[in-house]
PASEBA-1860 file (N, C-alpha, C; in nm, 3 decimals):
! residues 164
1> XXXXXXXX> -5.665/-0.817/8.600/-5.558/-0.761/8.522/-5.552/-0.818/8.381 ~ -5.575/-0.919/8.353/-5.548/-0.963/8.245/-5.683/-0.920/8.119 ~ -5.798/-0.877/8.234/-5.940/-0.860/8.089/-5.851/-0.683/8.066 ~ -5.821/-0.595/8.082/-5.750/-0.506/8.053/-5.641/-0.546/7.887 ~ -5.527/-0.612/7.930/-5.428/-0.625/7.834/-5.519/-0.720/7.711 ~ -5.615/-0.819/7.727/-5.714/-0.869/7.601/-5.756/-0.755/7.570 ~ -5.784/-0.665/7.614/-5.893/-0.573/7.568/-5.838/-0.457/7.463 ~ -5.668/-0.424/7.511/-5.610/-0.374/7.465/-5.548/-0.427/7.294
9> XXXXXXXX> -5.523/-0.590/7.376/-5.491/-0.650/7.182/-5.580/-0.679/7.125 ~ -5.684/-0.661/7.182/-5.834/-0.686/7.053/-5.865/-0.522/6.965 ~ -5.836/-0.435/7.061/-5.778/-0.278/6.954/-5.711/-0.257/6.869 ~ -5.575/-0.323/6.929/-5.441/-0.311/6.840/-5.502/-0.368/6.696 ~ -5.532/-0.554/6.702/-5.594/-0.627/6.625/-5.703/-0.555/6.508 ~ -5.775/-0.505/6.552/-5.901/-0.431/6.503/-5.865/-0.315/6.405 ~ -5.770/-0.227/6.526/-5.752/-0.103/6.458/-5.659/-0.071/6.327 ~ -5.547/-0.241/6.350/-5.437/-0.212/6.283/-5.499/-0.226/6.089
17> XXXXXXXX> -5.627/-0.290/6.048/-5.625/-0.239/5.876/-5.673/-0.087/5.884 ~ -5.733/-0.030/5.952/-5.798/0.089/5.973/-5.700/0.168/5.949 ~ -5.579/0.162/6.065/-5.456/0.259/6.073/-5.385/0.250/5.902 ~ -5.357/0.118/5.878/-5.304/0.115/5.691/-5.407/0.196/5.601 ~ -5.502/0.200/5.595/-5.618/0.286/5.553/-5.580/0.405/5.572 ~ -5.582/0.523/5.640/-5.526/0.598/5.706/-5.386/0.618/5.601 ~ -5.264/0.555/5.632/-5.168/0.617/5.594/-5.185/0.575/5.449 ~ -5.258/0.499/5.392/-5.219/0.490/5.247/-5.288/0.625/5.156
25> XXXXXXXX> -5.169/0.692/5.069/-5.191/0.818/5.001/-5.288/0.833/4.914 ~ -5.371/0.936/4.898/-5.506/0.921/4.823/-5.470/0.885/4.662 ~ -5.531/0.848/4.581/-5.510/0.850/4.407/-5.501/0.997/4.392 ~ -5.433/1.001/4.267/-5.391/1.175/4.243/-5.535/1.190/4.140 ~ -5.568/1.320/4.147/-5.704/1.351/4.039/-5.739/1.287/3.916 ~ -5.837/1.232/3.872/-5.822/1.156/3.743/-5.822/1.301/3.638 ~ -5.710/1.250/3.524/-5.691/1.320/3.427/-5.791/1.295/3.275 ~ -5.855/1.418/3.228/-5.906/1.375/3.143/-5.844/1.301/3.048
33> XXXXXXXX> -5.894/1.218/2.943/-5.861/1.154/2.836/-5.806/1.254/2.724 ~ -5.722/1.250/2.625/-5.653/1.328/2.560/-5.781/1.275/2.448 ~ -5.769/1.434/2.353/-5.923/1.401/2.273/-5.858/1.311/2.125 ~ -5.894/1.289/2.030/-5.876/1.154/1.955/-5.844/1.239/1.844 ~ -5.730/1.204/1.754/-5.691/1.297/1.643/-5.822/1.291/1.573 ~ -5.841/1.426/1.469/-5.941/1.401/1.371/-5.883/1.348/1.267 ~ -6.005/1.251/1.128/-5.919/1.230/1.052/-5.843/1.248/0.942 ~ -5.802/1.218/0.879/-5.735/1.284/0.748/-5.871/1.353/0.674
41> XXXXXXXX> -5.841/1.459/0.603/-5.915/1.506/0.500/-5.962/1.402/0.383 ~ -6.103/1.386/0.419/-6.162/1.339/0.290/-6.184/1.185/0.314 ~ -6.153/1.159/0.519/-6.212/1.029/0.614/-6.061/0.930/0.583 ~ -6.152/0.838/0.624/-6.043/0.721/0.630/-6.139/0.538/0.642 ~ -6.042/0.522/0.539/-6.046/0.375/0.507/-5.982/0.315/0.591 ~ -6.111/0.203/0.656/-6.017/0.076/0.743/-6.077/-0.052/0.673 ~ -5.920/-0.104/0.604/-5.938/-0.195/0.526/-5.989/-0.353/0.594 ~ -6.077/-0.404/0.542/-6.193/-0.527/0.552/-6.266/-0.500/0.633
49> XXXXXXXX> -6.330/-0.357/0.690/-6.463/-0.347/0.733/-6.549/-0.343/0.704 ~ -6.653/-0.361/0.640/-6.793/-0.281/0.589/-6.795/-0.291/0.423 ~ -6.796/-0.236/0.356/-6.823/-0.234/0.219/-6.628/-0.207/0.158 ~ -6.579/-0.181/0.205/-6.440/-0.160/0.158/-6.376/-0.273/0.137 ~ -6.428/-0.423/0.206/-6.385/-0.478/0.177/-6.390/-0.563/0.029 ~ -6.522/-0.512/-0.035/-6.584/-0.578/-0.150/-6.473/-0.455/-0.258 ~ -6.418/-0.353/-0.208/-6.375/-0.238/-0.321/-6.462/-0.143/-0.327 ~ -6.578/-0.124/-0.309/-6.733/-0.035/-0.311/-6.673/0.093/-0.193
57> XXXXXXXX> -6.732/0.195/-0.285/-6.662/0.355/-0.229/-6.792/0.380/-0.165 ~ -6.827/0.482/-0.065/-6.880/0.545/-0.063/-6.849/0.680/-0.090 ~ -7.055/0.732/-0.147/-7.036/0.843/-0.120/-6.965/0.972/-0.015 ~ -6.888/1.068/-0.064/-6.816/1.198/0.006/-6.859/1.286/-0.054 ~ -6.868/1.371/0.088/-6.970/1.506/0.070/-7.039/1.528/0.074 ~ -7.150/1.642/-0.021/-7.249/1.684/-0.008/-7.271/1.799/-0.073 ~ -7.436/1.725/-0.104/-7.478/1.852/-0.232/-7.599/1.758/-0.271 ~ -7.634/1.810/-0.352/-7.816/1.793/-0.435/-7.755/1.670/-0.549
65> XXXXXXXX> -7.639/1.686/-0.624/-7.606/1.557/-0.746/-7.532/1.449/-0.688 ~ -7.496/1.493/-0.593/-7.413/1.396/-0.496/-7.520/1.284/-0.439 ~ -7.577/1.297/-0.330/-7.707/1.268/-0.315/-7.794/1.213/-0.399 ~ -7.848/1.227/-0.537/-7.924/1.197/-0.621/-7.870/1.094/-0.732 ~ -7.690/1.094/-0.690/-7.655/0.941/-0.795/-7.608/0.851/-0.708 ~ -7.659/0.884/-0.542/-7.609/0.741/-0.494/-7.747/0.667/-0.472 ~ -7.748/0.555/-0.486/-7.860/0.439/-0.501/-7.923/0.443/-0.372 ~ -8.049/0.401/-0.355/-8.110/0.390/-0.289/-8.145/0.229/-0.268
73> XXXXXXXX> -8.101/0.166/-0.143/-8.066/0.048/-0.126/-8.149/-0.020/0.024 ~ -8.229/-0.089/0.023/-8.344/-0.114/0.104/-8.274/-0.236/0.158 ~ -8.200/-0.156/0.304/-8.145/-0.240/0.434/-8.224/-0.332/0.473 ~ -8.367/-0.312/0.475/-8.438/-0.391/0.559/-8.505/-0.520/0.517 ~ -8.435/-0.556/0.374/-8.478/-0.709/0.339/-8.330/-0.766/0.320 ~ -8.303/-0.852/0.389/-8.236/-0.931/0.398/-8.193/-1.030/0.300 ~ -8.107/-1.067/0.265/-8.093/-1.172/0.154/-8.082/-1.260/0.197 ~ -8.128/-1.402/0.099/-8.198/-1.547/0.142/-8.111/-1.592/0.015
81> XXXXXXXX> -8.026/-1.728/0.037/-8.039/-1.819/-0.068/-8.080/-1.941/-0.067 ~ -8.149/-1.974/-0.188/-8.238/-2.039/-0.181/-8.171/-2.208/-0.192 ~ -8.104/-2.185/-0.363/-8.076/-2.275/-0.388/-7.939/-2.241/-0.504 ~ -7.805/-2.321/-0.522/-7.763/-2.313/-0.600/-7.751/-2.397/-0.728 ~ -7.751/-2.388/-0.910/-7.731/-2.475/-0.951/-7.647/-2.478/-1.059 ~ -7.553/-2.585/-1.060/-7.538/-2.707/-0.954/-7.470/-2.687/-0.900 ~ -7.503/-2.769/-0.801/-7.434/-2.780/-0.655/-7.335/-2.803/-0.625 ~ -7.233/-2.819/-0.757/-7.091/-2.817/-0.743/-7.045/-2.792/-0.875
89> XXXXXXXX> -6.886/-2.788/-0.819/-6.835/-2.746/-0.984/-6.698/-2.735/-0.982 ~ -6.622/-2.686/-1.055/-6.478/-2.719/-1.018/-6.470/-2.499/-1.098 ~ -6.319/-2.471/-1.044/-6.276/-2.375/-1.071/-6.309/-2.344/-1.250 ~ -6.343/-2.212/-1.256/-6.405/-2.171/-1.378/-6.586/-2.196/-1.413 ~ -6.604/-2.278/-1.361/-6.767/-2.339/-1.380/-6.848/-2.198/-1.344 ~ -6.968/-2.185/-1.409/-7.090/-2.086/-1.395/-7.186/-2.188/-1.329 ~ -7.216/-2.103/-1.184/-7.352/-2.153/-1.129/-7.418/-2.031/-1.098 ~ -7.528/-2.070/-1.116/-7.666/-1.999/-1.094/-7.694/-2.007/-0.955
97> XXXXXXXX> -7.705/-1.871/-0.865/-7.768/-1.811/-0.722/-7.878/-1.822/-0.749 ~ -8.018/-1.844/-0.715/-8.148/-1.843/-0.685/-8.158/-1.805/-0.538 ~ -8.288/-1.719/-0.498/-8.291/-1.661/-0.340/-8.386/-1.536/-0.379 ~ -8.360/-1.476/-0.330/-8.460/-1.311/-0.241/-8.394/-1.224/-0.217 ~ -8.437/-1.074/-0.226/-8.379/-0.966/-0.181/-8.238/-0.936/-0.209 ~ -8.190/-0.949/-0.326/-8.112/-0.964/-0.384/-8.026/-0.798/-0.386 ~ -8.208/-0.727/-0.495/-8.167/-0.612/-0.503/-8.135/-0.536/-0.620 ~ -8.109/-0.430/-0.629/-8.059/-0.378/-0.742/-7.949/-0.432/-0.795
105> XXXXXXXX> -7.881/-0.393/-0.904/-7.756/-0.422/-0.968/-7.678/-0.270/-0.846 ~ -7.724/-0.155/-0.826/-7.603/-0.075/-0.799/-7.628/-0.135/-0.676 ~ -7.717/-0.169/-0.603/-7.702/-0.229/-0.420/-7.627/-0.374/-0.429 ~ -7.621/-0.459/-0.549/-7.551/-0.580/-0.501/-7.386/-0.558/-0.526 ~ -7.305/-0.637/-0.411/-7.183/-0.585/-0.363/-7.126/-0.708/-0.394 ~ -7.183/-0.840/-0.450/-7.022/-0.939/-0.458/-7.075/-1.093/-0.426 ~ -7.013/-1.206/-0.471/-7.043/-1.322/-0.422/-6.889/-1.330/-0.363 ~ -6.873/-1.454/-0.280/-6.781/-1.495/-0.240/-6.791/-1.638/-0.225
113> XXXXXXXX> -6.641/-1.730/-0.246/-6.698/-1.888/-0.171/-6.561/-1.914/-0.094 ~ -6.615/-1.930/0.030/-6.512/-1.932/0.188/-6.385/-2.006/0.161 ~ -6.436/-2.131/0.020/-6.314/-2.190/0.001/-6.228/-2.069/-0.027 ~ -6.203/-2.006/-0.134/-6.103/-1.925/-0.236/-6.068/-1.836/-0.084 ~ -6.099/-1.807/0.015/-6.016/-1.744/0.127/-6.006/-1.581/0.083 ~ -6.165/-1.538/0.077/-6.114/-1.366/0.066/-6.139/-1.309/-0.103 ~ -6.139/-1.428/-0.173/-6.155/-1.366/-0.304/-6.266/-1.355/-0.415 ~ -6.295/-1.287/-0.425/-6.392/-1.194/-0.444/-6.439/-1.285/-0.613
121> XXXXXXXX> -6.541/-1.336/-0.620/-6.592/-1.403/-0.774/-6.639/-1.307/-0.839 ~ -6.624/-1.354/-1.000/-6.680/-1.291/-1.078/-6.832/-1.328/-1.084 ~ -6.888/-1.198/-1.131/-7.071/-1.256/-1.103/-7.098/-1.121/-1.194 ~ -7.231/-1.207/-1.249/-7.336/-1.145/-1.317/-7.439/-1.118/-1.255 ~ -7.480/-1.032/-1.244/-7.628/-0.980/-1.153/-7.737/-0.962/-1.231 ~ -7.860/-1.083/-1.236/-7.952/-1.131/-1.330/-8.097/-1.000/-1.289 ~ -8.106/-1.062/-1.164/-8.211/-0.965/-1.106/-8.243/-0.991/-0.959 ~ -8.313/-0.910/-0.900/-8.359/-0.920/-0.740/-8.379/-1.072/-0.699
129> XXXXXXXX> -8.394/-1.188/-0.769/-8.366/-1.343/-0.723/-8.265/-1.398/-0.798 ~ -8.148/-1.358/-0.870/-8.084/-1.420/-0.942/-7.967/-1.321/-0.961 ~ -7.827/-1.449/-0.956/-7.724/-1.412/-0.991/-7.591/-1.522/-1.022 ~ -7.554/-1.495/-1.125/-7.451/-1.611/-1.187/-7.312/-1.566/-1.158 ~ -7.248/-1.680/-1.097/-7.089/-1.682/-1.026/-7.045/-1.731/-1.112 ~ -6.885/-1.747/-1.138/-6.787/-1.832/-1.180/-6.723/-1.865/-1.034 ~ -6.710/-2.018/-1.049/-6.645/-2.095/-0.910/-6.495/-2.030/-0.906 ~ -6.457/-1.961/-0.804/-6.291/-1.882/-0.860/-6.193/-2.009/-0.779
137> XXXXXXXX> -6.089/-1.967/-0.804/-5.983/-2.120/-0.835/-5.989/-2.115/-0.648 ~ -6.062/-2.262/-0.602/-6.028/-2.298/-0.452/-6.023/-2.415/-0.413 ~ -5.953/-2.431/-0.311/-5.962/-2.597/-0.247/-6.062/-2.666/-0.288 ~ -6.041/-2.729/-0.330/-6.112/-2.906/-0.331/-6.167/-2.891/-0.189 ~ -6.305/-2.954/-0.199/-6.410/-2.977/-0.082/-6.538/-2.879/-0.058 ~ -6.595/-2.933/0.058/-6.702/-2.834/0.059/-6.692/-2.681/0.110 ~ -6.791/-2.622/0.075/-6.770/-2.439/0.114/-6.873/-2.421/0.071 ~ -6.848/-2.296/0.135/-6.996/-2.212/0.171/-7.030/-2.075/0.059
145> XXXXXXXX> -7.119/-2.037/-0.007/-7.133/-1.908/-0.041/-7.183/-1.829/-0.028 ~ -7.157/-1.689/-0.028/-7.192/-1.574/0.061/-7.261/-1.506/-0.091 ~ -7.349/-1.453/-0.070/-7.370/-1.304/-0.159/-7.403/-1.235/-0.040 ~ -7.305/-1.094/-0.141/-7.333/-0.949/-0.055/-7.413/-0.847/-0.085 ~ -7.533/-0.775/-0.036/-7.663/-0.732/-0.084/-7.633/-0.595/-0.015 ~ -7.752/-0.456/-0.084/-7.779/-0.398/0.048/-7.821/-0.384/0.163 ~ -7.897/-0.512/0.167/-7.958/-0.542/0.299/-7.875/-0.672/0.371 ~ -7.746/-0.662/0.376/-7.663/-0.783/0.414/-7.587/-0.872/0.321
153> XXXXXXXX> -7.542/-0.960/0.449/-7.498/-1.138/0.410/-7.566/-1.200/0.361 ~ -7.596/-1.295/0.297/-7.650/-1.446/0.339/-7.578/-1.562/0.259 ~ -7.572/-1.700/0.327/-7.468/-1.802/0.289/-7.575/-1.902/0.298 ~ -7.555/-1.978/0.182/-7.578/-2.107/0.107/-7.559/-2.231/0.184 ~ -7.592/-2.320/0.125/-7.566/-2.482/0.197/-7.488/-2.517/0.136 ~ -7.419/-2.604/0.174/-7.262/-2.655/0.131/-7.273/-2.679/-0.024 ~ -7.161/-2.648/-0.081/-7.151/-2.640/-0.255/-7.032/-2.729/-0.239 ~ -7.006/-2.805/-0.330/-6.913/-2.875/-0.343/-6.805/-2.823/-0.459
161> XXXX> -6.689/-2.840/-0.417/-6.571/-2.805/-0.496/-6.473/-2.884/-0.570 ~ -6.456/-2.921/-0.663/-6.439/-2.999/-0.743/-6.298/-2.996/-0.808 ~ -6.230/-3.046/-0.765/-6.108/-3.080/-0.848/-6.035/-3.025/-1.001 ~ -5.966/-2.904/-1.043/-6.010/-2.856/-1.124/-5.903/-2.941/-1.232
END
């Protein structure tokens, strides 16, 4: 008598996640995704992505003169710096970029130094290895500098910042 009633609560046991399975109600149909507004006429700017953040427009539209006055800008060399001189300077000072792949004057997009936080130096664009900054007003200490190319970033070895 008793292998009967085990036999029975080893069912109950067994059957009872099965039976919750069972009564729990199916998910309702998945609903498609609602489609994504288009955007304003004439695109849209998202400010500090990509080239917008330097101020640099792109071309809009299309046509044969459209096309033929935007620059032709060779992604695939990378910019290198080499060396800056000198290697420090205080706010207002002119230093000289030395490096590679620099680029045209219409493909180069900007120096920057991480101290000044975002702000954009004044610069002279010498030629495809050369370009002259003014140090723009930043913290005291070391920082880094960026030039912006058509073929990228590239950042410098520590420049020192000088007390102005």
């Amino acid at each position: 008598m008793i292998r009967p009633i085990l036999v029975i609560a080893a069912a109950i046991v067994l059957a009872g996640p099965l039976l919750a399975l069972a009564q729990t109600p199916s998910p309702a149909p998945a609903q498609e995704p609602a489609a994504p507004a288009p955007p304003p006429e004439g695109g849209q700017i998202e400010e500090g992505t990509g080239f917008s953040m330097f101020g640099t427009k792109s071309i809009s539209g299309s046509g044969g003169d459209k096309v033929e006055k935007d620059p032709v800008c060779d992604r695939s060399k990378r910019p290198k710096i080499h060396k800056i001189e000198p290697d420090e300077g205080k706010p207002g000072d002119k230093v000289v970029i030395k490096g590679e792949n620099f680029g045209t004057k219409e493909c180069f997009h900007g120096v920057s130094f991480i101290a000044a936080s975002g702000t954009k130096a004044e610069f002279t664009f010498v030629n495809d290895t050369t370009v002259e900054a003014v140090v723009p007003d930043a913290r005291k200490g070391l920082t880094f500098v960026d030039v912006i190319a058509g073929g990228g970033n590239a950042r410098s070895k520590a420049f020192f910042v000088k007390e102005k």
